[in-house]
C-alpha positions in Angstrom: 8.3 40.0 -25.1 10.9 37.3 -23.8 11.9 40.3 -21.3 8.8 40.6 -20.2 7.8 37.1 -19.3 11.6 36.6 -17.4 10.8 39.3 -15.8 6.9 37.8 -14.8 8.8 34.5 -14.1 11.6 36.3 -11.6 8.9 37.6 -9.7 6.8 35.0 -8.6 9.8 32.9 -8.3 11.0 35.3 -6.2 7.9 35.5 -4.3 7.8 31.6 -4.0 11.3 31.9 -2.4 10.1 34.2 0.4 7.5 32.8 1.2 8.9 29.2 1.2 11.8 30.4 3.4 9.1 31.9 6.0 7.0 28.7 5.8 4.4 30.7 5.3 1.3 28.7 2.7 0.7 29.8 -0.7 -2.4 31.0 -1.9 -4.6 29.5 -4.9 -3.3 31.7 -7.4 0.3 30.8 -6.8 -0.6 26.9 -6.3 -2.0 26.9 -9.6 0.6 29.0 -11.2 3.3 25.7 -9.5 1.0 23.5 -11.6 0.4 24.7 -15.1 2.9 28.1 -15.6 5.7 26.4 -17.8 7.8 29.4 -17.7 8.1 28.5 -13.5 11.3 26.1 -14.0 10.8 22.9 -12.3 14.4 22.5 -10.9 14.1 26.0 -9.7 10.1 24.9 -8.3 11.9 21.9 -6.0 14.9 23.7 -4.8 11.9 25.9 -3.2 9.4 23.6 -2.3 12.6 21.8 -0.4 13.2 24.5 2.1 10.0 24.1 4.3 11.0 20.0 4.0 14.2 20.5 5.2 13.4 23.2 7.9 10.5 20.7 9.5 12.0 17.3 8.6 15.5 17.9 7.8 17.0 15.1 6.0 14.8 12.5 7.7 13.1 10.0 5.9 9.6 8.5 7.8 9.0 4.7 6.4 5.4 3.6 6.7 4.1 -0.2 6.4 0.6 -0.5 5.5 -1.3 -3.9 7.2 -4.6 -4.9 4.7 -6.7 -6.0 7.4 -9.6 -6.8 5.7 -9.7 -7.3 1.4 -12.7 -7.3 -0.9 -16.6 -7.1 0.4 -16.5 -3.9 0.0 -20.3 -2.1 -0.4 -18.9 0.9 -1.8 -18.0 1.5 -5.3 -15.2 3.8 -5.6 -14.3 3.5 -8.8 -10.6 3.3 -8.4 -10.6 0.7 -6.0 -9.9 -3.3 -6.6 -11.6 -3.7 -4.1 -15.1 -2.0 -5.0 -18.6 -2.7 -5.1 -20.0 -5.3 -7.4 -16.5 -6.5 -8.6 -17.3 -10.0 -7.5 -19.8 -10.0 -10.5 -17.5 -8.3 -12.6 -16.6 -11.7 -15.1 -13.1 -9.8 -16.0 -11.8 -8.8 -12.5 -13.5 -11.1 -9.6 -10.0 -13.0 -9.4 -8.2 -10.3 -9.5 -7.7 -10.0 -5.6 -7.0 -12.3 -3.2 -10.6 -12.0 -0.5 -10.7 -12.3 3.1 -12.6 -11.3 6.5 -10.2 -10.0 9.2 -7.2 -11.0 9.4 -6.7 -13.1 13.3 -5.3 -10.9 16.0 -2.1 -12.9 16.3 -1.4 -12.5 12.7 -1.7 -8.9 13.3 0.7 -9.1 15.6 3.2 -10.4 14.2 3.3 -8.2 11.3 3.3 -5.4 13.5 6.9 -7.1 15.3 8.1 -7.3 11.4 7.0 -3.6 10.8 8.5 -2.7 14.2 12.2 -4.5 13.6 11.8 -3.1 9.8 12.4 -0.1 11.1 8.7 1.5 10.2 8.1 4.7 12.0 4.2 4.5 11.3 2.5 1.1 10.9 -1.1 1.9 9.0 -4.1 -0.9 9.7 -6.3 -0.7 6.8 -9.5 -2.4 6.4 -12.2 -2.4 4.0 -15.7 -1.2 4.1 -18.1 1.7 4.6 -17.0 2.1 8.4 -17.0 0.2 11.7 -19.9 -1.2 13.1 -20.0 -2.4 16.9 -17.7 -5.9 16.3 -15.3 -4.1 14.2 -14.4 -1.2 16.6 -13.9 -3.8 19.3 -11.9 -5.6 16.9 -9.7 -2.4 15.9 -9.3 -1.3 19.6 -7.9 -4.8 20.7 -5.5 -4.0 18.3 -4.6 -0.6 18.6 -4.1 -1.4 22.7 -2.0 -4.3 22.4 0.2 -3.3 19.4 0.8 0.1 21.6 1.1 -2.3 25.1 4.1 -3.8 22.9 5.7 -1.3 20.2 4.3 1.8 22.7 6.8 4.3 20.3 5.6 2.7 16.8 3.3 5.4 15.2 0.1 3.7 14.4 -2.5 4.9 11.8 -6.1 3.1 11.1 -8.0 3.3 8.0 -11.4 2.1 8.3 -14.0 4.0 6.5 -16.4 6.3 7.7 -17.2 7.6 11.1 -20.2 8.2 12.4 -20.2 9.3 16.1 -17.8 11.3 18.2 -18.3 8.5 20.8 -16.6 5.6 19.1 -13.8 8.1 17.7 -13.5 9.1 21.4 -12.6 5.0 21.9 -10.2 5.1 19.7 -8.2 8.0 20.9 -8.3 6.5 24.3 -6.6 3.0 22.8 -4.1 4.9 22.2 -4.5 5.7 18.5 -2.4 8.3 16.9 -3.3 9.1 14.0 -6.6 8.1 11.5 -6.6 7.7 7.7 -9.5 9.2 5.7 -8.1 10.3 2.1 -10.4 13.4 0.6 -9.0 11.7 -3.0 -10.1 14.5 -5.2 -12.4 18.2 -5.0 -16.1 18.1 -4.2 -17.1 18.9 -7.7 -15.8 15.8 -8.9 -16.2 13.8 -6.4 -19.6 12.4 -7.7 -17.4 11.3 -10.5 -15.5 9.2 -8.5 -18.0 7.2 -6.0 -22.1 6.9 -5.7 -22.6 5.5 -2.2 -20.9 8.2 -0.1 -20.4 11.9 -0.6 -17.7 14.2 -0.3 -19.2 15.7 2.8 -19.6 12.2 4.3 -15.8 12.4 4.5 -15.6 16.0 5.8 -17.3 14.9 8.5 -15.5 12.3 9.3 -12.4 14.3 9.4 -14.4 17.0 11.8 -15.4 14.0 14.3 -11.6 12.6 14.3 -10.1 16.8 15.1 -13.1 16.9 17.5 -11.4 13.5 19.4 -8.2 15.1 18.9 -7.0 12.7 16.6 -4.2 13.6 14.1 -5.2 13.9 10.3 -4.2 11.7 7.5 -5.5 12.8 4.4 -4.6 12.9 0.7 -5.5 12.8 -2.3 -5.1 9.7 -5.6 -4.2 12.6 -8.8 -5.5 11.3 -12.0 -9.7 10.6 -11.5 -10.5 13.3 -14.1 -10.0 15.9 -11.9 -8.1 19.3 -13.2 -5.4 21.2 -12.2 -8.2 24.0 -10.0 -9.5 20.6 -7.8 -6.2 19.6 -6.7 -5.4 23.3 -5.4 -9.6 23.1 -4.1 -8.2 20.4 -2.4 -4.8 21.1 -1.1 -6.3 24.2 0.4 -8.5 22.5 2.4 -6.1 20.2 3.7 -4.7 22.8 4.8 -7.7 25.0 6.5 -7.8 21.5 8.3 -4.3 21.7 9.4 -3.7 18.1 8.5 -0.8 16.4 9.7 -0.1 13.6 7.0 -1.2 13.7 3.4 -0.4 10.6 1.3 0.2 11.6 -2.5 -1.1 8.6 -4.4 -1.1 8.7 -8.5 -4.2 6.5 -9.7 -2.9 2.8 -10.5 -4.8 1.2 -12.9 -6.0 -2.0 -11.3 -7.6 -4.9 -12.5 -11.7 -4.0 -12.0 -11.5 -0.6 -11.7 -13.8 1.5 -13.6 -11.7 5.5 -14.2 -11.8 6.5 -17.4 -9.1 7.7 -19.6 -8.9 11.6 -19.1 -6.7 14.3 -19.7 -5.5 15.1 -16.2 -4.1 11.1 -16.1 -2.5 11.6 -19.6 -1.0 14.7 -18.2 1.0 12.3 -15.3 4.5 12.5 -16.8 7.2 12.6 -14.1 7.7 16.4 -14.1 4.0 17.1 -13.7 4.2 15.1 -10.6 6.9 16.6 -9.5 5.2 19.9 -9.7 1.6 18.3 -7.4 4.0 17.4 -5.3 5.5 21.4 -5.1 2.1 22.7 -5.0 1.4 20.2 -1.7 4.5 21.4 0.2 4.1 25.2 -0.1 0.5 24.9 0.2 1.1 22.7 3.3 4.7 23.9 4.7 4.4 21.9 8.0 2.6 18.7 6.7 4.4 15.1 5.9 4.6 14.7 2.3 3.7 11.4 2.0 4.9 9.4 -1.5 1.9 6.6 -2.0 0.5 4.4 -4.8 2.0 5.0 -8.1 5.5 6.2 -7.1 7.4 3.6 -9.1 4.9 4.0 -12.0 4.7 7.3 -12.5 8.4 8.6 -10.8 10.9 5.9 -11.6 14.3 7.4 -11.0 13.1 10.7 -10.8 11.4 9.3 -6.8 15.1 10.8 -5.6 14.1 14.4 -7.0 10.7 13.9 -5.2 12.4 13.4 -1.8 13.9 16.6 -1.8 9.9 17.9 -1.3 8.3 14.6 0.3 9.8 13.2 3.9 8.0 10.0 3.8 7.2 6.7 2.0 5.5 3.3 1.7 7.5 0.5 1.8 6.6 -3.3 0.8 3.8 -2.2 -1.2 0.5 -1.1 -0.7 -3.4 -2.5 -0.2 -3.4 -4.9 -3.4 -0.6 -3.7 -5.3 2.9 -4.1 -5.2 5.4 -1.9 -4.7 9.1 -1.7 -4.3 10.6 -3.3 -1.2 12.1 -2.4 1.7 15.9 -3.4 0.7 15.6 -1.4 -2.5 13.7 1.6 -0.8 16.2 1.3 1.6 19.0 1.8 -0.8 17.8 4.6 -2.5 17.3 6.4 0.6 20.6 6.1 2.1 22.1 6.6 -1.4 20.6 10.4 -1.5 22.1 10.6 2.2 18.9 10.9 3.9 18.3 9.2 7.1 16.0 6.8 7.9 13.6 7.7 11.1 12.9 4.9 13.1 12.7 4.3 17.2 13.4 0.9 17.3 17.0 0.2 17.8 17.7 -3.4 17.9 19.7 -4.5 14.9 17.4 -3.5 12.4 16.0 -6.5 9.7 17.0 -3.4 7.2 20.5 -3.8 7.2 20.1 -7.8 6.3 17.3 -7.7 3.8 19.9 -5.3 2.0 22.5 -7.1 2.4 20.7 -10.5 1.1 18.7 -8.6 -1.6 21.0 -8.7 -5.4 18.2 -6.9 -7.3 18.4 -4.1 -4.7 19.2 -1.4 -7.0 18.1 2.3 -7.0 18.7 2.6 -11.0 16.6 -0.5 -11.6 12.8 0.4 -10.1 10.4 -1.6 -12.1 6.7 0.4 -12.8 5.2 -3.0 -13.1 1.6 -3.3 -11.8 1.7 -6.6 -10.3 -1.0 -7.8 -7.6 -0.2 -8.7 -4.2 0.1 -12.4 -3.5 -1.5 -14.0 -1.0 1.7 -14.8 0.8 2.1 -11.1 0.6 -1.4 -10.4 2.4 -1.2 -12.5 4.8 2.3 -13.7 5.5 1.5 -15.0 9.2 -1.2 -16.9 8.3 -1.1 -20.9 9.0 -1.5 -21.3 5.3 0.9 -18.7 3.9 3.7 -18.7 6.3 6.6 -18.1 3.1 7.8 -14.6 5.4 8.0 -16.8 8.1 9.9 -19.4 6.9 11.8 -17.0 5.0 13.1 -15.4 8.7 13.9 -19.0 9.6 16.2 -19.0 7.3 18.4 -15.7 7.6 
């Protein structure tokens, strides 16, 4: 019997391996076999799911800085989101995150000059809400052409909602917009699970009107909604029918206000089971950035350096509400592993400094904690919370 099942086990590895070293996407059956088949050896699973990585990315490393626009007032009620529907009159949670309308267009600017001399290859605007109306694409397309007038080889991403017509995704395009954020987040069977006041195929289409503008992809997925191990294959598979260019790997973070309930898939995310999603998402998507998002230092800890060998990209300096590790400590675990950094701008990179005047850098010492963002943190240029800015001042 133990003959049999090495021999089962040499097979598909075997079968992995090719396939892997042709770039060549796996099909359902395999994907889910990278999930839940225990006799597949993990060590054995990323040495595999790292060829693809190192064939399209080699030993680059993409860091991405996420702006929050816009926080709280959102109408929608994703239940994973601190930011959701009705939380203001939620009596536990309506403090838990620091509200504001748009952030001024100077202030955006100047975090895009911080994400720029960080050394942030992609720098994501993320606002909440159902989707732009009329002011708010104006708004976003200021943006997009004046942080591309000044930072014209800074990648830059925008997250904001739905989309309705290919007209205003046409706009954006022509601003100068590379590259659109609309997460899928889990399968269209559970999907009603997750969120009431849009649908799955709300989303779809949004993703067909951004391809139709010839807008690259960003989509991903947040494991650990009560999904199972089938919907995350549904949905790696159609990410890559879609041929999508970025996909963002978030584990679910269990924010103040949210309303996901404990299930079995979320007690399943131990550190070698995300190891394995993140397998399944690189030979189910060979050509794709492997994005690591929300929940890396949670769920990964010291075990984020065995992720890298499959992912080629990161979050740094936290994300919408929640903090994460920083850019000095991210920084150092990168260049510890010997990967390199991708980044355009050249001018004496802050990195270099903030790791030099950081002490509790340290790769061994990542803290899971679930800590909220400040509102220093949000809004760092504002006139009433200028701590980064004095903080530059000073170095």
């Amino acid at each position: 019997m133990k003959k049999l099942q090495s021999s089962k086990e040499n097979t598909v590895i075997k079968k992995l391996r090719r396939l892997a070293s042709d770039n060549t996407p796996i099909d359902s059956e395999l994907a889910l076999m990278v999930l839940d088949d225990l006799s597949l050896d993990l060590t054995q699973l990323l040495e595999i799911a790292s060829k693809p990585r190192q064939y399209y990315f080699a030993k680059k490393i993409q860091i991405h800085i996420i702006n929050n626009l816009r926080n709280g007032y959102c109408p929608e009620d994703c239940s994973y989101c601190a930011q959701r529907k009705n939380l203001a009159e939620d009596n536990v949670a309506k403090e838990s995150i620091f509200r504001y309308t748009d952030k001024t267009e100077d202030e955006v600017l100047k975090e895009a000059k911080h994400a720029w001399e960080s050394g942030a290859y992609r720098y994501c605007l993320v606002s909440a809400g159902r989707g732009p109306n009329k002011k708010s694409l104006d708004y976003y397309l200021r943006l997009i052409k004046k942080i591309k007038e000044n930072y014209p080889k800074m990648e830059l991403c925008l997250s904001a909602g739905l989309l309705k017509n290919l007209a205003d995704t046409k706009r954006l395009a022509e601003a100068g917009l590379n590259r659109y954020n609309h997460n899928l987040n889990t399968s269209p069977d559970n999907y009603s699970k997750i969120c009431t006041t849009h649908t799955y195929q709300d989303r779809i289409l949004t993703l067909e009107l951004l391809q139709s503008a010839g807008i690259s992809l960003c989509s991903g997925l947040i494991a650990g909604l009560g999904e199972n191990s089938s919907d995350l294959v549904h949905l790696a598979l159609e990410l890559a029918k879609r041929k999508v260019a970025s996909i963002p790997v978030n584990f679910f973070l269990p924010v103040q206000g949210n309303t996901v309930e404990q299930n079995e898939f979320l007690k399943k995310l131990e550190p070698d089971f995300c190891l394995r999603i993140l397998c399944m998402l690189r030979l189910t998507n060979p050509q794709a950035e492997i994005r690591l998002a929300a929940g890396r230092e949670l769920y990964l800890g010291e075990r984020q350096s065995e992720a890298l060998a499959v992912a080629n990209s990161l979050f740094v300096n936290g994300y919408l509400n929640v903090q994460g590790s920083d850019l000095a400590e991210t920084t150092k675990l990168i260049e510890n592993l010997g990967y390199e950094i991708e980044s355009y701008y050249t001018g004496g990179s802050s990195i270099k400094k903030d790791i030099d005047n950081s002490e509790e850098a340290d790769t061994h010492d990542i803290i899971p904690a679930l800590k909220i963002k400040t509102k220093e943190q949000l809004r760092p240029f504002h006139e009433e919370n200028s701590l980064l800015s004095s903080l530059q001042t000073k170095k």
